[in-house]
C-alpha positions in Angstrom: -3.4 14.3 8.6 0.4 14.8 9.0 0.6 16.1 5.5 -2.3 19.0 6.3 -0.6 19.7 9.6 3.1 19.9 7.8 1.9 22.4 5.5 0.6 25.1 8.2 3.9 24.4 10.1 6.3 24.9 7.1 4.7 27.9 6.3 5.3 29.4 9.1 8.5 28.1 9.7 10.2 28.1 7.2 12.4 31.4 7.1 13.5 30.0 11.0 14.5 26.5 9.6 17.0 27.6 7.2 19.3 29.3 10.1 22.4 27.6 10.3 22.3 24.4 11.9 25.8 25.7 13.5 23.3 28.3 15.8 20.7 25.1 16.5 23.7 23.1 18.3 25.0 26.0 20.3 21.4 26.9 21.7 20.6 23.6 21.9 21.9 23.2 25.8 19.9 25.9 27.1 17.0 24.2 25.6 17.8 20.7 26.9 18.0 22.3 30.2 14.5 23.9 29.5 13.0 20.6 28.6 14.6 19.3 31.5 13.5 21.3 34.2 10.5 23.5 34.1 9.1 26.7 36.0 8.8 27.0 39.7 10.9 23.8 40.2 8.6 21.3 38.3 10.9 18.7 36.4 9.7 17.0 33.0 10.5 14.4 31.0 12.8 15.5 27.7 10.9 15.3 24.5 12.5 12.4 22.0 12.8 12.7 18.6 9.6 11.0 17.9 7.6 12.5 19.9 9.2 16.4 18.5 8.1 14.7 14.8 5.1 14.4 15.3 4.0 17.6 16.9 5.9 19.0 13.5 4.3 16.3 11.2 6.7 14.0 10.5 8.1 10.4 11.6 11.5 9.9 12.6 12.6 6.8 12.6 15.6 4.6 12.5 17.2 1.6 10.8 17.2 -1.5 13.5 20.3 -4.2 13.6 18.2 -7.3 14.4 21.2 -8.5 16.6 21.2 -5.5 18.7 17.9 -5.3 19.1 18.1 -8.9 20.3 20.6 -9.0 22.7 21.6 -5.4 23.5 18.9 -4.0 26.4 20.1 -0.2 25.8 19.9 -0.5 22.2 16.4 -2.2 22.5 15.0 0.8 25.6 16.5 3.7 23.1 14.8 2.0 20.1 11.4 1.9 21.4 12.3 4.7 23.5 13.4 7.8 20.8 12.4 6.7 17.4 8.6 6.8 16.1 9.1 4.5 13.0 11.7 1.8 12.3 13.5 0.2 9.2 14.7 -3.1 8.8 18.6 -2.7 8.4 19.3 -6.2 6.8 16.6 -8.7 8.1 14.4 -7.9 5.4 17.0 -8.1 2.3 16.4 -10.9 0.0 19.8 -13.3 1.4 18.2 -13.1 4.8 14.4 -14.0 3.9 15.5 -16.5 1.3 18.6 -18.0 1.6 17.4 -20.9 -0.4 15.1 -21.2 -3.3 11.4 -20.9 -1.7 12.2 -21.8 1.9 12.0 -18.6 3.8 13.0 -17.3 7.5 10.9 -14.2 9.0 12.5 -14.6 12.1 13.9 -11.8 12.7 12.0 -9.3 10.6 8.7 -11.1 12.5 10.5 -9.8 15.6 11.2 -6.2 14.6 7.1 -5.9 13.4 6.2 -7.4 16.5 8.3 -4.9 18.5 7.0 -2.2 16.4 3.7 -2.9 17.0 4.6 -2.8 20.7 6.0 0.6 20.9 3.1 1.7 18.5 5.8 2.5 15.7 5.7 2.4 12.0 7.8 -0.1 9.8 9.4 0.8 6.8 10.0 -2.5 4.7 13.5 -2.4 3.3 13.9 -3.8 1.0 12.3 -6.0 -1.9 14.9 -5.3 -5.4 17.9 -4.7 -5.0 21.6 -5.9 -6.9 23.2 -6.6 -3.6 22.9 -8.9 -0.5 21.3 -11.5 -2.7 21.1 -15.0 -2.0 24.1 -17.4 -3.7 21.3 -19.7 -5.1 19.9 -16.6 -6.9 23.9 -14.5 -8.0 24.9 -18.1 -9.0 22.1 -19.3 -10.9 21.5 -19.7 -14.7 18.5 -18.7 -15.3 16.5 -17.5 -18.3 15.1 -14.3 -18.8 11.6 -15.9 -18.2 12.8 -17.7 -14.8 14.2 -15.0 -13.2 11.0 -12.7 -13.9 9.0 -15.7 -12.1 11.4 -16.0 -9.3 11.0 -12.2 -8.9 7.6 -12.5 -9.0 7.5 -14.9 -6.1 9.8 -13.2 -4.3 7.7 -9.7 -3.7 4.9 -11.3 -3.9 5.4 -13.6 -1.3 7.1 -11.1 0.7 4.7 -8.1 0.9 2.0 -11.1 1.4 3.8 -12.2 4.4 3.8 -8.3 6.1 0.1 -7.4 4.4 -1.0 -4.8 6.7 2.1 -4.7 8.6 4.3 -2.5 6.9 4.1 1.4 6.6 6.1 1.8 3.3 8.2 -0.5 1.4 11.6 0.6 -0.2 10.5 -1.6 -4.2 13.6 -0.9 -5.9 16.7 0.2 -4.6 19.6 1.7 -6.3 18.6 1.7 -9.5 20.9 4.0 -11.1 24.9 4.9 -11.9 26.1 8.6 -11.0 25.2 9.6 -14.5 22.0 9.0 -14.4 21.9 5.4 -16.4 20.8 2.5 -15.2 22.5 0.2 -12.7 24.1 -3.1 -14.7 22.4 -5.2 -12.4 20.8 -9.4 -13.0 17.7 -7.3 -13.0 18.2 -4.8 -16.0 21.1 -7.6 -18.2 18.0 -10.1 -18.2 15.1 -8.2 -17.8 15.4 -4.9 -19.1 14.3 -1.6 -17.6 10.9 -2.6 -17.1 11.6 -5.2 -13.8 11.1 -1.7 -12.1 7.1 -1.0 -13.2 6.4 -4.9 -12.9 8.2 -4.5 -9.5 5.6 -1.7 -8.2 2.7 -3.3 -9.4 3.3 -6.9 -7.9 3.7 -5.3 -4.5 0.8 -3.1 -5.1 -1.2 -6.5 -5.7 0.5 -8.5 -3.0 -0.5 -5.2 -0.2 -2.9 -2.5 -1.9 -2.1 -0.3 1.3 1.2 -0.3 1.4 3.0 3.0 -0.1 5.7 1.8 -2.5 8.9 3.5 -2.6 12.1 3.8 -4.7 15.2 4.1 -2.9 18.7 5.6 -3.7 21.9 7.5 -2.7 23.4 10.7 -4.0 20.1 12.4 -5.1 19.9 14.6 -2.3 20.6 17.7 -4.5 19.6 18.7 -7.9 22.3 16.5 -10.1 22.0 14.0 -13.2 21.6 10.8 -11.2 18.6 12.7 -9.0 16.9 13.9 -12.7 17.1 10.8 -14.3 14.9 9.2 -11.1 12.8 12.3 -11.6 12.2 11.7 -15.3 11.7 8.0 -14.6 8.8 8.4 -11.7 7.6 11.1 -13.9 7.0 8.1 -16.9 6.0 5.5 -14.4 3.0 7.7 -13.3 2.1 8.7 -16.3 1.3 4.5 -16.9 -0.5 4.6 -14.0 2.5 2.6 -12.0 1.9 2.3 -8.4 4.9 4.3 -7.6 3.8 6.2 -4.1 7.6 7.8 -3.1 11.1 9.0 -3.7 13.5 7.8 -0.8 16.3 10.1 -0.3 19.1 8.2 1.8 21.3 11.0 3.0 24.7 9.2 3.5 26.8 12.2 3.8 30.3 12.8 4.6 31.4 15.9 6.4 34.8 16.2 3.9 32.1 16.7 1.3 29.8 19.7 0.4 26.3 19.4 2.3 23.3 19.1 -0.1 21.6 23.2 0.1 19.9 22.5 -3.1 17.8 19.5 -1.5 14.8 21.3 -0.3 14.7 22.1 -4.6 14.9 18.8 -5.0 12.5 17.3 -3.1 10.0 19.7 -4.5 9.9 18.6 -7.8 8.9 15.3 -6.4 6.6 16.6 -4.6 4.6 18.8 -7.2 4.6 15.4 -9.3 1.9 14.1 -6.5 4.9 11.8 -4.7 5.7 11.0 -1.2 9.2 12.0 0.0 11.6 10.6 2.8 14.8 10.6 4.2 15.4 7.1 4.8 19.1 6.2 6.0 20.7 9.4 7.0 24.1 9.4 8.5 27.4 11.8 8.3 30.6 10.2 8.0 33.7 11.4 10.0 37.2 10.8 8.9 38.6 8.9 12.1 39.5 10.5 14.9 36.4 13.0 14.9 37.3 16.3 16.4 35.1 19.2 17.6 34.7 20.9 14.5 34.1 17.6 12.5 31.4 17.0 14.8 29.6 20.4 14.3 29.9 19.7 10.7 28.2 16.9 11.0 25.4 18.5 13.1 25.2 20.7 10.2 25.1 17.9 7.4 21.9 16.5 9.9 20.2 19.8 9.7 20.3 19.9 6.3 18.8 16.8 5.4 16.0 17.7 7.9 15.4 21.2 6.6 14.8 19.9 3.2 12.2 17.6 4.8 10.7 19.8 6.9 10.5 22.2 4.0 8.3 19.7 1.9 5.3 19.3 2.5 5.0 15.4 1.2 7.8 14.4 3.3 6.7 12.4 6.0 9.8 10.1 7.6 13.4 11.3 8.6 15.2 8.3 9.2 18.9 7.8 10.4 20.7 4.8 9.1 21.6 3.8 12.6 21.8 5.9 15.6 24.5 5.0 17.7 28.1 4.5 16.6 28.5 0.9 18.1 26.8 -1.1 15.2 27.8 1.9 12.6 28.6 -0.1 9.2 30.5 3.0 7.6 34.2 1.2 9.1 33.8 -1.6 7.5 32.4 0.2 4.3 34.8 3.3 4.4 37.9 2.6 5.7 39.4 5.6 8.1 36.2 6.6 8.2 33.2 6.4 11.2 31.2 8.2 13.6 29.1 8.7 11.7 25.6 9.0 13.7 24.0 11.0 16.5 24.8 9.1 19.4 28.7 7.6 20.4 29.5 4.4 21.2 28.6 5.0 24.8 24.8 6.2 23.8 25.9 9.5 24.4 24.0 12.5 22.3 26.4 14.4 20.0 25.7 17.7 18.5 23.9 16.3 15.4 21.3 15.0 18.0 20.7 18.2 19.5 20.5 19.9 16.1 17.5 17.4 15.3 15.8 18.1 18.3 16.1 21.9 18.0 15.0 22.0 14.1 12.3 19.8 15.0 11.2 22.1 18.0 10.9 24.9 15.7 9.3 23.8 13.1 6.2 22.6 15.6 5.8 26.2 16.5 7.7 25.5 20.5 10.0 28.0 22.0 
């Protein structure tokens, strides 16, 4: 239903979604007024993100900090509050479910479904392969070629099991691949070659038949090799018949970098193959201290990502990797570096968040 009503709304939109994001923040106050207060002195609620993607066919979502979403009552009201689908930031990786061999906690990924269901949001599981945030008993262990396929085995299977039915789309296999476009030198590919990633998508295809099954990376925003060589691998994997549903598009920018205007040609080509598309942890690093012009660069590294979306017609979730600057992880990742989402460390909106709301006003046909 979203994908029929995206297509009507892209084609009519799409000459107005590629003005510069730059003109989206600086009429975005007069529409925040708008929204604010309407005719003849009638006030109304602001629209939220989620609620603007869905009138324009997407989700928009966000990645959760299990912590926060614990103990921090803002973080928990803006959670339920703006977003209409939410990722798993860590609670789902494989050293949080499994910290030892076949004794698992769901703890806190139980509590992020269950809070999901609540606010009558989507989850996106993140995620199920991956070479890092692995469990010591698994980086540290000698196993055989055959025992680690098993203990893979288990793992999604018993995973995906656990969340059957619960879980929108999962991210299978995430960063797979080196700049150039080889493979990663992960345990996966030195001990079981490249195909861990078909047996990957077919166990959780088993293990949850409904779930749509994902792979995940960074740096194939644009047309590039590491972006073709995913291409020419989904291309292969469908035409075994591999359950492969998606192409996740993470979107970490940086706003010292060149924003991504090739993406919408991008995510075409995935889409013309029959594949689901998503931006799945956008964010748009700042080097520290953020000034003014920084920050409309970042609006403008936001719009793009949201353009290219919006502008195909199997993309159906925008998600920001974080939304507020308080439990950011680009410090601690890039030093010097932060600031990197659409709301401060005070929950206040920045540019970037009015950009999101304006694009996605537009593209449901609003004024």
């Amino acid at each position: 239903m979203l994908k029929a009503t995206r297509s009507v709304a892209v084609g009519a939109a799409a000459a107005v979604l590629l003005v510069s994001a730059f003109t989206l923040s600086s009429a975005s106050a007069a529409t925040e007024d708008s929204g604010r207060h309407g005719g003849k002195g009638h006030s109304a609620a602001p629209q939220t993100l989620g609620t603007l993607g869905q009138k324009a066919g997407l989700r928009i979502g966000t990645a959760v900090n299990a912590t926060a979403l614990a103990e921090d009552a803002p973080y928990r009201a803006k959670v339920a509050g703006e977003f209409s689908s939410v990722t798993a930031e860590n609670a789902m990786k494989w050293e949080a479910v499994e910290p030892q061999r076949g004794t698992y906690d769901w703890a806190a990924a139980d509590e992020l479904v269950a809070f999901a269901k609540k606010n009558r949001q989507l989850v996106r599981g993140h995620t199920l392969v991956w070479h890092s945030q692995l469990p010591a008993w698994l980086n540290n262990g000698d196993f055989t070629a055959e025992e680690l396929r098993e203990i893979l085995h288990q793992h999604i299977t018993d995973q995906v099991t656990h969340f059957k039915g619960k879980i929108w789309q999962w991210d299978v296999v995430n960063e797979a691949f080196n700049e150039d476009g080889t493979l990663r030198d992960s345990i996966w590919l030195r001990k079981l070659g490249p195909g861990y990633i078909a047996d990957a998508f077919r166990w959780a295809h088993e293990a949850d038949p409904r779930a749509r099954l994902f792979i995940n990376d960074y740096n194939i925003e644009g047309v590039n090799a590491k972006s073709t060589a995913l291409y020419e691998l989904v291309t292969g994997l469908r035409k075994q018949r591999v359950p492969v549903h998606g192409v996740g598009i993470q979107g970490h920018l940086g706003v010292q970098y060149s924003a991504p205007h090739d993406i919408a040609d991008n995510m075409l080509r995935f889409d013309r193959l029959g594949l689901e598309t998503a931006i799945t942890e956008a964010d748009v690093r700042i080097p520290m201290p953020a000034d003014s012009t920084e920050l409309e660069a970042q609006a403008e590294g936001y719009g793009v990502l949201l353009r290219g979306c919006l502008l195909t017609p199997g993309c159906n979730d925008f998600t920001v990797w974080g939304f507020t600057d308080t439990y950011s992880w680009v410090p601690d990742t890039f030093p010097g570096q932060g600031a990197a989402n659409i709301f401060d460390e005070d929950y206040a909106p920045k540019p970037a968040y009015s950009t999101l709301r304006q694009t996605l006003a537009l593209a449901a046909g609003r004024h």
